[in-house]
Every structure is written in structure tokens, then in C-alpha cells.
C-alpha atoms as one frame of an Amber mdcrd trajectory, in Angstrom:
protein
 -26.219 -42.746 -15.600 -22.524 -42.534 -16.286 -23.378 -39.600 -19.326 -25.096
 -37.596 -17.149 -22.252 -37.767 -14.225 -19.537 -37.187 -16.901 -22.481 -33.715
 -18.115 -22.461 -32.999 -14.285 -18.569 -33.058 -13.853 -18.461 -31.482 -17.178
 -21.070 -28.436 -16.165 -18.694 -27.633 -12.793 -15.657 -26.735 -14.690 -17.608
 -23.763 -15.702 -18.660 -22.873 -12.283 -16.511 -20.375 -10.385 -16.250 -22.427
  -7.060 -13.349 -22.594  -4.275 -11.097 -25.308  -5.046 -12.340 -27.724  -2.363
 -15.950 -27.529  -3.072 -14.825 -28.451  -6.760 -12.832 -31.536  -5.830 -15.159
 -32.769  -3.250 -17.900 -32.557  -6.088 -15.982 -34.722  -8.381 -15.192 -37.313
  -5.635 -19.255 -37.652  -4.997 -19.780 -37.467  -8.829 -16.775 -40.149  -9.428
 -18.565 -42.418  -6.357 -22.067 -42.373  -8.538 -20.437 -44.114 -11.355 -17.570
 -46.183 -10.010 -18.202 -48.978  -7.653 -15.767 -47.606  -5.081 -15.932 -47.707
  -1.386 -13.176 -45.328  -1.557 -11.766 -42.636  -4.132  -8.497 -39.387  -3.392
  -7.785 -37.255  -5.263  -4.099 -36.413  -5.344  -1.482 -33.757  -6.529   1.638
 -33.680  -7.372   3.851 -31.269  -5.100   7.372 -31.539  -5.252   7.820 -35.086
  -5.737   4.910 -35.886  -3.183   1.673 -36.950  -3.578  -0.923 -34.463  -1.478
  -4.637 -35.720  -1.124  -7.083 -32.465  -2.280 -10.078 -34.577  -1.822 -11.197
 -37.823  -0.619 -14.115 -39.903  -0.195 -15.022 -42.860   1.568 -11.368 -42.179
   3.648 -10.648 -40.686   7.216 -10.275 -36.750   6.867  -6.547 -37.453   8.274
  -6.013 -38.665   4.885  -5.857 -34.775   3.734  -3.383 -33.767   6.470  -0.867
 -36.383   4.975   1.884 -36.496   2.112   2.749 -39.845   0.575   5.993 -40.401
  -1.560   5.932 -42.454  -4.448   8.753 -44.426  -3.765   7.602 -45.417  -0.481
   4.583 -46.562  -1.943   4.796 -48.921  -4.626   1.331 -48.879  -6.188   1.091
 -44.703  -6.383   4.373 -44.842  -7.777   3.110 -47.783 -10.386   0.217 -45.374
 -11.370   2.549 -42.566 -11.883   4.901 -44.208 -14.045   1.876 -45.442 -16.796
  -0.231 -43.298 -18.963  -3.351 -45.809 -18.511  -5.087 -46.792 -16.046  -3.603
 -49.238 -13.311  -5.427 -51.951 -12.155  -3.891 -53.922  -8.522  -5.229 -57.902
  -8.209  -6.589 -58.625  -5.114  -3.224 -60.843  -4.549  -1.120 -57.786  -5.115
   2.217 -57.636  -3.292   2.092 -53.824  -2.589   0.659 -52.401  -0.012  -2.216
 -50.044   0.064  -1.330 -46.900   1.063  -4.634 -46.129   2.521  -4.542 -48.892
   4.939  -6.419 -48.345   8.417  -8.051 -45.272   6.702 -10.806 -46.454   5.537
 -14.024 -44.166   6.892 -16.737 -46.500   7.097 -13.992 -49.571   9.073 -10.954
 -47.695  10.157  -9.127 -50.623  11.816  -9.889 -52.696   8.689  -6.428 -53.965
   6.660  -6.930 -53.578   2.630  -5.144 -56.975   2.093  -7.898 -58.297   0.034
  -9.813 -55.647  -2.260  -9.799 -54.337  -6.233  -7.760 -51.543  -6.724  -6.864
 -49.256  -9.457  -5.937 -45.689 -10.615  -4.728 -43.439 -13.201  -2.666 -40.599
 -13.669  -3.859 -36.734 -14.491  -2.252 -35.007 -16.918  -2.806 -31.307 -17.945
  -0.866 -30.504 -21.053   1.674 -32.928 -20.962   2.233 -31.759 -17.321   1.805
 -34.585 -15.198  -0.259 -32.864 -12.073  -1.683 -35.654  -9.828  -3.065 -39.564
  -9.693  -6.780 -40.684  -8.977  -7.177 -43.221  -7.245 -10.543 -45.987  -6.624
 -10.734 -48.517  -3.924 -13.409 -51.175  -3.534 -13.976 -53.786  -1.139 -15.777
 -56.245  -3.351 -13.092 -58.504  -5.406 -13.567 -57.757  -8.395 -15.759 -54.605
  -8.571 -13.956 -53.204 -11.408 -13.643 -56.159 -13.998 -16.605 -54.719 -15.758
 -14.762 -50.864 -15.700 -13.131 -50.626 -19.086  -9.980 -48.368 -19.449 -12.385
 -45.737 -21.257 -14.304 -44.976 -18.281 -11.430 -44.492 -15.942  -9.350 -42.434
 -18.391 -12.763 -39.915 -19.250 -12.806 -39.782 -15.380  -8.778 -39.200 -14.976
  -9.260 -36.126 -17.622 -11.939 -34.607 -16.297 -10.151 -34.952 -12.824  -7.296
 -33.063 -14.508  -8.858 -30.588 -15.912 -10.864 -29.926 -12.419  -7.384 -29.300
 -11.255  -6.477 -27.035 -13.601  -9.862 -25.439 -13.433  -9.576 -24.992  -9.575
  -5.509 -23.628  -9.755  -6.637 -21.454 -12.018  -9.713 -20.094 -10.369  -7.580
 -19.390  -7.181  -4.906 -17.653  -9.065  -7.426 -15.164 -10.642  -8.870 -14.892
  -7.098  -5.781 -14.223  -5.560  -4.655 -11.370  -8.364  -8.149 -10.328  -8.270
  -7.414  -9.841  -4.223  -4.254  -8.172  -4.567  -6.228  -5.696  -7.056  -8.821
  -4.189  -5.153  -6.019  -4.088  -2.369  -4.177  -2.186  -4.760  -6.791  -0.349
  -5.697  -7.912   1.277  -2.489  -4.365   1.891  -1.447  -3.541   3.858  -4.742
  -7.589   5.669  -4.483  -6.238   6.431  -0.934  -2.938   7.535  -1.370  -4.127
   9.938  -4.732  -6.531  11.615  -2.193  -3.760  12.255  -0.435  -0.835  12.887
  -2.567  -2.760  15.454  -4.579  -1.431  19.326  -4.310   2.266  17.334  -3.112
   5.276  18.315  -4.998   8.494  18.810  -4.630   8.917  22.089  -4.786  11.614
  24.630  -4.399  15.117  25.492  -5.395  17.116  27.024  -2.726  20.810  25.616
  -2.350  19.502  22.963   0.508  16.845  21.583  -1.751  18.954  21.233  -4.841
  21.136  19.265  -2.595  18.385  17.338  -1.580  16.997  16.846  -5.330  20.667
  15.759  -6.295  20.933  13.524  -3.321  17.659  11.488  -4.424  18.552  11.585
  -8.023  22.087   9.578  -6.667  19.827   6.925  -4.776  16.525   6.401  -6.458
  18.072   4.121  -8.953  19.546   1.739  -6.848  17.850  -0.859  -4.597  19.319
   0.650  -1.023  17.092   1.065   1.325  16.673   4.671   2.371  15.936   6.573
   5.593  14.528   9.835   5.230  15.103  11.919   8.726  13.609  15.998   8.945
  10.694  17.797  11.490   7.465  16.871  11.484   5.992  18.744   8.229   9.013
  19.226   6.350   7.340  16.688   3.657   8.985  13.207   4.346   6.430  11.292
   2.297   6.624  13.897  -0.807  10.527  13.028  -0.447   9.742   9.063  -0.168
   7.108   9.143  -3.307  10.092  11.074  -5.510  12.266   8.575  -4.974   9.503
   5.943  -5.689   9.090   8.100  -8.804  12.789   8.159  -9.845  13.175   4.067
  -9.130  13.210   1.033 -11.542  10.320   0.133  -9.564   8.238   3.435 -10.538
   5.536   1.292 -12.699   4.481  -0.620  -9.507   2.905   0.527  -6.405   4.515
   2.513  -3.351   2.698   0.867  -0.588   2.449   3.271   2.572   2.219   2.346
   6.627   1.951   4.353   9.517   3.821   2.812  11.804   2.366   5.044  14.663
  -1.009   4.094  13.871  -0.208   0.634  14.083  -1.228  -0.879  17.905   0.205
  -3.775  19.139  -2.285  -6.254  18.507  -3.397  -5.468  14.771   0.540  -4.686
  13.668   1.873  -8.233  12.773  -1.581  -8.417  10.648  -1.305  -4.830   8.820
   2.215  -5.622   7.790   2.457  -9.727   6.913  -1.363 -10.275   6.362  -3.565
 -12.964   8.275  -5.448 -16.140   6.957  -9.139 -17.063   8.236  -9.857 -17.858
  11.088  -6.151 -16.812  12.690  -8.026 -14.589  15.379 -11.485 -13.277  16.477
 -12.701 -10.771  13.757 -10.223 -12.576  10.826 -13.746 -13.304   9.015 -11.029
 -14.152   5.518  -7.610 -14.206   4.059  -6.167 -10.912   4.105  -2.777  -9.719
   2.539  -0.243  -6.925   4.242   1.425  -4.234   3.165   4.612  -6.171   2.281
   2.777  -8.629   0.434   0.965  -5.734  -1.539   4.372  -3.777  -2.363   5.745
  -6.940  -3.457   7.897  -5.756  -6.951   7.266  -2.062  -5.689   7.719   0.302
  -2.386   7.361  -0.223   0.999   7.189   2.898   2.706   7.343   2.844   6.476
   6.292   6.260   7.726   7.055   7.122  11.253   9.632   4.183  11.724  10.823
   5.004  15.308   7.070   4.779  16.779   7.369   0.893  16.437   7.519  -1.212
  19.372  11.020  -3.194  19.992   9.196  -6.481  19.561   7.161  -5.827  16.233
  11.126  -4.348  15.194  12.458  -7.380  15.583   9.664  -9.267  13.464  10.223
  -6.165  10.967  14.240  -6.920  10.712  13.789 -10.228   9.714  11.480  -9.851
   6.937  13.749  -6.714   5.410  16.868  -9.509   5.876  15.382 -12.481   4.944
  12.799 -11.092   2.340  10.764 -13.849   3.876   7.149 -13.077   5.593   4.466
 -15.325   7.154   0.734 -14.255   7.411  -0.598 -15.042  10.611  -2.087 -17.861
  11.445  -0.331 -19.848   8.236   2.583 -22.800   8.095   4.130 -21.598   5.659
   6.644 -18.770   4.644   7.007 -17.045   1.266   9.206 -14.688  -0.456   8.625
 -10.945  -1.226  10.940  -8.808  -2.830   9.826  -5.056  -1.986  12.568  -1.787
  -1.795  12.098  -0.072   1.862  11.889   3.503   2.741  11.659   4.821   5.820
  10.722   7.770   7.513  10.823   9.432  11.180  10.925  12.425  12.523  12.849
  10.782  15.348  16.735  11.188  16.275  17.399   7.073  15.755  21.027   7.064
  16.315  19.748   8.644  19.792  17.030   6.018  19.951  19.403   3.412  19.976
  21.256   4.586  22.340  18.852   4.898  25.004  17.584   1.519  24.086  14.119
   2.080  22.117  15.488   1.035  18.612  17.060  -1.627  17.517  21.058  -0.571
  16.304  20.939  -3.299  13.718  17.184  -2.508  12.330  18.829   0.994  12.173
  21.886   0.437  10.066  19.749  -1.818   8.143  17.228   0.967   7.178  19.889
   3.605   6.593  21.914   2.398   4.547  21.366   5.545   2.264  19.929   8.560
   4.456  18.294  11.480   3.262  17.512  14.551   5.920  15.290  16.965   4.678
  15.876  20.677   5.862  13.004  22.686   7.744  11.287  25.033   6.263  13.474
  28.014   8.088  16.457  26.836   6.732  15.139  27.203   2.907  13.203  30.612
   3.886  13.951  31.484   0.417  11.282  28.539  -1.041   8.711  30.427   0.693
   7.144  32.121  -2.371   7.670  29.389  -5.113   5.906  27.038  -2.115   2.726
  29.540  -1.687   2.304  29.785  -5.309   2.215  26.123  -5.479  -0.302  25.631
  -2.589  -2.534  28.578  -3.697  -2.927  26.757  -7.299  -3.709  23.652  -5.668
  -6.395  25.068  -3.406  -8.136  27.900  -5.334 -10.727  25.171  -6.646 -11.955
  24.434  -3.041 -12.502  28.540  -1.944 -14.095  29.213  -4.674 -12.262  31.758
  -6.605  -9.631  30.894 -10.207  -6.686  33.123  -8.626  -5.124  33.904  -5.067
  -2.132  35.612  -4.809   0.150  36.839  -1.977   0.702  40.463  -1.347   4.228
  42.187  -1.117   4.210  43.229   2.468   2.058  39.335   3.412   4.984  37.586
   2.108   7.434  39.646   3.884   5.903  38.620   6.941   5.696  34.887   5.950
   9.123  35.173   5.071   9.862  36.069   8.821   8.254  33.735  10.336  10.351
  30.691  11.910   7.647  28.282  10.697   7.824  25.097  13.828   5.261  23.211
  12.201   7.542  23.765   8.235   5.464  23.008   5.132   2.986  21.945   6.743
   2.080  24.651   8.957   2.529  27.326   5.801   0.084  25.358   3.743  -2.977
  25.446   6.633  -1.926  28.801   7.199  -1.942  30.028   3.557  -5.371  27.714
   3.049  -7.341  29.743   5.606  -5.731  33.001   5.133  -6.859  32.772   0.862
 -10.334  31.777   2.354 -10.894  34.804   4.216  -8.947  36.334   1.561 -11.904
  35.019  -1.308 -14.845  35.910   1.239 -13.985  40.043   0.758 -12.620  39.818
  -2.767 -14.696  41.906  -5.309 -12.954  40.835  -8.695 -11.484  38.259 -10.024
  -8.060  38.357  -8.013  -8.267  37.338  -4.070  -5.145  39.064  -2.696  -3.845
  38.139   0.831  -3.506  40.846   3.396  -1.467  40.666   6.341  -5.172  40.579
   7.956  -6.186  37.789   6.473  -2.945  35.671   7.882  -4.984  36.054  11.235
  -4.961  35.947  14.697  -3.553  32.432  14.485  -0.517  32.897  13.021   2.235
  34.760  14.962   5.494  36.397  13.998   7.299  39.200  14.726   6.205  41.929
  12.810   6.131  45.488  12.940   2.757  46.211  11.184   0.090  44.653  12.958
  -3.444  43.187  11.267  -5.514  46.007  10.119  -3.467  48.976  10.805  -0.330
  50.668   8.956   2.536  52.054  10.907   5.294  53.598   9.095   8.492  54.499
  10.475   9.799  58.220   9.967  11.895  60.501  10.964  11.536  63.676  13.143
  14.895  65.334  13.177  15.085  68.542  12.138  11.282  69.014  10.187   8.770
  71.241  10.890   5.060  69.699  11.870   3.911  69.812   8.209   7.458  67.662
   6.942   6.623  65.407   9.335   2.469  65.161   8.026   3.443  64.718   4.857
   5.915  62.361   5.523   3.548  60.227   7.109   0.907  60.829   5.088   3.495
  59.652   1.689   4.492  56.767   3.684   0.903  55.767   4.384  -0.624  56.159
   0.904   2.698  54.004  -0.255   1.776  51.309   1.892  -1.500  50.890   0.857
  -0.598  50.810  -2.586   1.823  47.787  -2.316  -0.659  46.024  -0.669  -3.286
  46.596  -3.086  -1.377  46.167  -6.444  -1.131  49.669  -7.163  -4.753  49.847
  -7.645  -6.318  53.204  -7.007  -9.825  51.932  -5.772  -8.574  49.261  -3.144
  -6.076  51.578  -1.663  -8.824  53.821  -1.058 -11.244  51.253   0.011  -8.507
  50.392   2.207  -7.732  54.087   3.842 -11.485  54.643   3.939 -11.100  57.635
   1.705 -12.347  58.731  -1.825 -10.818  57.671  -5.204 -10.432  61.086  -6.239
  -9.264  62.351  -2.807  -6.871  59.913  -2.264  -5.096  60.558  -6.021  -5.256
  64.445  -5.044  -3.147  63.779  -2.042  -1.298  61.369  -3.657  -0.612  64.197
  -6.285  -0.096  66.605  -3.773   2.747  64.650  -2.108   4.644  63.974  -5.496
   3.628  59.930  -5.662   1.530  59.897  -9.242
């Protein structure tokens, strides 16, 4: 009997079980061999003894802490490597008095008693302790038994730790993991592109920051590129090799927010089906990056200030804090210092975040970016059109160029993205070229050729009928041959006229 509990106990080690159903299967296997009315399980948690697993005792037992110098015979067991045994004339007390399961107002005064200490590499981790009713239910028990049972009981420990360890890492991975699948998908095509004299002082700004631990607030329009901005500093950081985690705060409602950004334990509310980390426990060593900052409500600020002060979070529904250590950026679109002011932000969540801030121009204040920017987006788009090249034609980009852009970056990539698509549909070689009629109906600026037609500007003093023609008629062919690369067969195409005829008047007119 006792060789095939010891096989049994043995066999579980290799079983990847939660911790409790592993204890609470030694405790039956320990009661098959032991004549015990009662048997804990206890580890050893700064300088207290917590019960894992009992048997035989009232569950309160497991809600309880007991400290070895207020109880004699757990500190006895603790200071021997062998097994303890108590006579049933003992002078200590039990500390399991009145706990007994199966007579709860019984007194232990007159019982056997013994346990032993668990050790896992030298490491002292716990005591087991046996309880029996009968005097003298353990004189035939020898020292063996107990000490195979105390071992295995350690290494059940060890077993279990380590188990929940793996499964906790192994959590925090596939977290990971779908935030970094989610935020590729994302990122890709981002850059941080362009070098006009605003940018480079942005570039030089982050470069002076990214090294440090500050926390930064990055400030600009909607679609200037915040989050490229908060990823490059990410990129540029001591923390670069771990993860930037990223939160929407306007996405966040009010009931789901404390969850998404501390985490929530089983069972904490209706739908919490399992433990579940939060973005500050997943950036923990990494980035934090809080995206639309000023969108948070003034209570979920205040629970926000005191985890970026204290580094200190709670999940909901636990009893107990922990440490994080994370680097915060921040984003908003949002005038804070005005925010404060008129009482929706918190002034000392404010200075907290921007303690370094970094405001990132619009898109008509670096005008001059506009090309290096298209060339950029077109690369990172040609794949899903259809088509290895798109390029931007002279008099297109003029027109981007003066265009006040309200929705920045942003709007010039979606605009760009549908104006190569129509751009690809009517392309005959390899090349799609964008036309001002391609930009579309959609997009609106103040220009003085409209979609589809060319109207150049001449003048009329002092020429005949036929200076004026052939002024026109120059200024006409010119145009189309800018917007077609100089290419003989798409200005035609364009002017609805004949190769041949159109390089005969083209002749005519001095332009070959």
C-alpha cells in the first residue's frame, strides 16, 4: 500500500496541474498511508507559516497565517531536519485547536502529533504536519516514512511554484504576442519620415530624450503621426529590446478601464471567466504608451496618477499590490494645459506626464516633406493596387503641395492610396503615374487647373489671333508633356490627338 501511494505521489509531479489540485492530491495520498485524522500542508512566507492544503481541518484553516514563535510545536518542527514527534502529554499547544473538520469544538489536549520540515535544495520552503486522535497512532511510523513523505511534499512544492511560474510567463507571452502581431499590422508602412527644419528639430528633440527614463508627452493634430513619434522614441530607449505596450485611452469606457489597464483576477466581475493581466503589467521593463491621454475620465486619472507615482498597481478583484516598473508616453491631440484649466484634467497627472514634451508640427507647417512623404507611402502601398511602381506627377504634386492638409499625414496617405488606385486601374505599362484627375473629387484645394482639363494662362497684349493660337496651343502641348513624363504617346493619348500629329505641331511651334 504505502509503495504504491509513494508511485502515485511520485506519478503527479509529472502532471501539469494547478497548484491546489496538486497539494490537495498529496494530502488524500498522505491520509491513505498515515493514520491521521488530520494532515496541512504549509509554506514558508516571510517568516509565516501559510496552509496550501489541508485535510481533515476546517477550510478557515487556509485563510490563516501562523508564526512560529507563537506556536511552539511548528516552530520545534522548523528548527530539526527529522521528523518531530509531540507526546500526548506535550506542553505546547496545538495550533490547530477547535479546527478540527469532523469535531470542530473538540480541544487537541490529548492526541499523537508529529511533523517534518520540507526542504528544496537546502532552501527550507514549508513544514508537514499529521494529527491523529488515537494515542499513539504513530509509534509504528518510523522516521523513513515521514521523511519519503516530507520530500515528496517538497518537491510537490517546487513542482507546483514552478508550474505556475511557467504558466504565468507563458500568460504574459501570448499577451505579448498578440499585442506585438497587432501593433506590426499596424505599424507597418510608419516611419519617420522627412527632413524639413521642423522635423530635424523634432528628430533632435527625441534623440535628447529617448535615452533617459522621463516620461514624455507628445502634443500635435490629429494625424500628424503621434504614435510613429512615441514608437521612435521606444526605438531610441534602453528599453528598445522589450515591448512598447499601446492603449487607447478613448476607447476605454468606464466600466472595462480599471481592467484594460491593471488587469482583473477570476471571478472579480460578471464575464471575468480567468486571470487576466493589463497593459501596465504587460509593459512591465518596456513602454507604456497612452494614446489619446486627455479622453480619460477624472476618476480613472486619478487611479492612473497613482500607479505612474507609486509604480504600484492592483488587478481587480485581488488583495494584494505589486510593483511594475514601465517608462510612460503619452499622447493627445488635446490642449492639456487648457484642460486643466477648465477642470477636465488633472494639473498634477499633467506635470507628471510632461515632464519632457514633444509637439509635433502639422503637416502644413513642413509642406516641404510632402514629396519625400508620398514616395514613402506609394512604396508601402504599391503591393496592395497591384502594380511594382507609382509615382507622382510634376503638376499632382504641385497641387498637393498647396493643399492646407486638416486631416496632416494622415489625410495625404488615404488621399495618395486612392488616387495611385485609380491611378493603376488606367495604367498601360509598368509605371502608374498620378494625374491631378486621379486626386479626385474628394480632395479639394485651390487650384487653377481643374480635373481633366488644361488651362494655361497667356497673354493677349499686343498679338495678332495666330500669336495668341500658338501660344496656347505651345502652352497646351507643354502641359501635357510634364504630366506625362515627356512621353510622346501619353501626351497624345491625353490631347486625344495622333502621335505623329501631335510631334508635327509640336515641331511646328519650336518645342522638339
Amino acid at each position: 500500500m504505502l509503495e504504491k501511494t509513494l508511485l502515485k505521489i511520485a506519478l503527479d509531479l509529472s502532471l501539469s496541474l494547478p497548484k491546489k489540485a496538486h497539494y490537495q492530491r498529496l494530502m488524500l495520498a498522505v491520509n491513505e498511508v498515515m493514520p491521521c485524522d488530520a494532515v496541512a500542508l504549509l509554506v514558508l512566507q516571510d517568516d509565516y507559516l501559510v496552509p496550501v492544503a489541508v485535510d481533515g481541518l476546517s477550510p478557515e484553516v487556509l485563510g490563516m497565517r501562523f508564526s512560529p514563535e507563537e506556536h511552539p510545536r511548528l516552530k520545534a518542527i522548523l528548527s530539526s531536519r527529522k521528523p518531530i514527534r509531540f507526546d500526548a502529554d506535550s506542553s505546547y499547544p496545538d495550533p490547530y485547536d477547535g479546527l478540527l473538520s469532523i469535531d470542530p469544538k473538540r480541544v487537541l489536549d490529548v492526541h499523537d502529533c508529529m511533523g517534518c520540515c520540507l526542504y528544496v535544495e537546502e532552501n527550507l520552503v514549508g513544514v508537514l504536519t499529521l494529527d491523529a486522535l488515537q494515542v499513539g497512532a504513530f509509534s509504528n511510523v518510523d522516521d523513513i516514512t515521514v521523511a519519503t513523505l516530507a520530500a515528496l511534499a517538497a518537491a510537490t512544492i517546487r513542482n507546483a511554484n514552478c508550474i505556475a511560474v511557467l504558466e504565468k510567463r507563458n500568460e504574459k507571452a501570448l499577451c505579448l504576442t498578440n499585442e506585438l502581431v497587432k501593433d506590426a499590422h499596424k505599424a507597418k508602412g510608419d516611419d519617420f519620415v522627412g527632413e524639413s527644419p521642423k522635423m530635424l528639430e523634432l528628430k533632435n528633440e527625441i534623440k535628447v530624450v529617448a535615452n533617459s527614463e522621463l516620461s514624455v508627452l507628445i502634443t500635435g493634430e490629429t494625424g500628424v503621426g503621434k504614435e510613429v513619434v512615441a514608437r521612435t522614441v521606444h526605438a531610441q530607449s534602453r528599453r528598445s529590446e522589450e515591448a512598447i505596450v499601446q492603449i487607447n485611452c478613448a476607447a476605454l469606457s468606464e466600466n472595462i478601464a480599471e481592467s484594460e489597464l491593471f488587469g482583473h483576477v477570476k471571478g472579480s466581475f460578471t464575464g471575468a471567466n480567468k486571470d487576466r493581466m493589463g497593459k501596465f503589467e504587460l509593459a512591465n521593463h518596456g513602454t507604456l504608451f497612452l494614446d489619446e491621454i486627455g479622453e480619460l475620465s477624472l476618476n480613472l486619472q486619478a487611479k492612473l496618477l497613482r500607479a505612474i507615482q507609486e509604480g504600484e498597481i492592483q488587478r481587480v478583484g485581488a488583495d494584494k499590490n505589486f510593483y511594475v516598473d514601465v517608462r510612460i508616453i503619452a499622447a493627445t491631440n488635446r490642449d492639456l494645459s487648457k484642460e486643466v484649466a477648465q477642470g477636465r484634467f488633472r494639473e498634477d497627472l499633467y506635470h507628471r506626464l510632461s515632464v519632457f514634451p514633444l509637439n509635433v508640427p502639422s503637416l502644413r507647417e513642413r509642406i516641404d516633406d510632402i514629396p519625400q512623404l508620398s514616395g514613402f507611402i506609394l512604396n508601402n502601398i504599391k503591393g496592395k493596387i497591384g502594380t511594382n511602381n507609382v509615382r507622382v506627377s510634376k503638376t499632382a504634386m504641385h497641387q498637393l503641395m498647396q493643399y492646407d492638409w486638416p486631416g496632416n499625414v494622415r489625410e495625404l496617405q488615404h488621399v495618395l492610396m486612392r488616387a495611385a488606385l485609380r491611378a493603376a486601374a488606367s495604367a498601360e505599362g509598368k509605371v502608374a503615374v498620378i494625374e491631378l484627375k486621379h486626386l479626385g473629387s474628394d480632395f479639394v484645394a485651390d487650384i487653377a487647373v481643374e480635373s481633366g482639363s488644361i488651362t494655361p494662362v497667356i497673354s493677349t497684349d499686343n498679338k495678332s489671333f495666330n500669336e495668341i493660337l500658338s501660344d496656347f496651343q505651345r502652352q497646351l502641348i507643354t502641359q501635357a508633356m510634364e504630366d506625362n513624363d515627356h512621353v510622346w504617346a501619353k501626351a497624345a493619348r491625353q490631347l486625344q490627338l495622333d502621335r505623329g500629329n501631335l510631334y508635327r505641331q509640336a515641331k511646328r511651334l519650336g518645342l522638339t
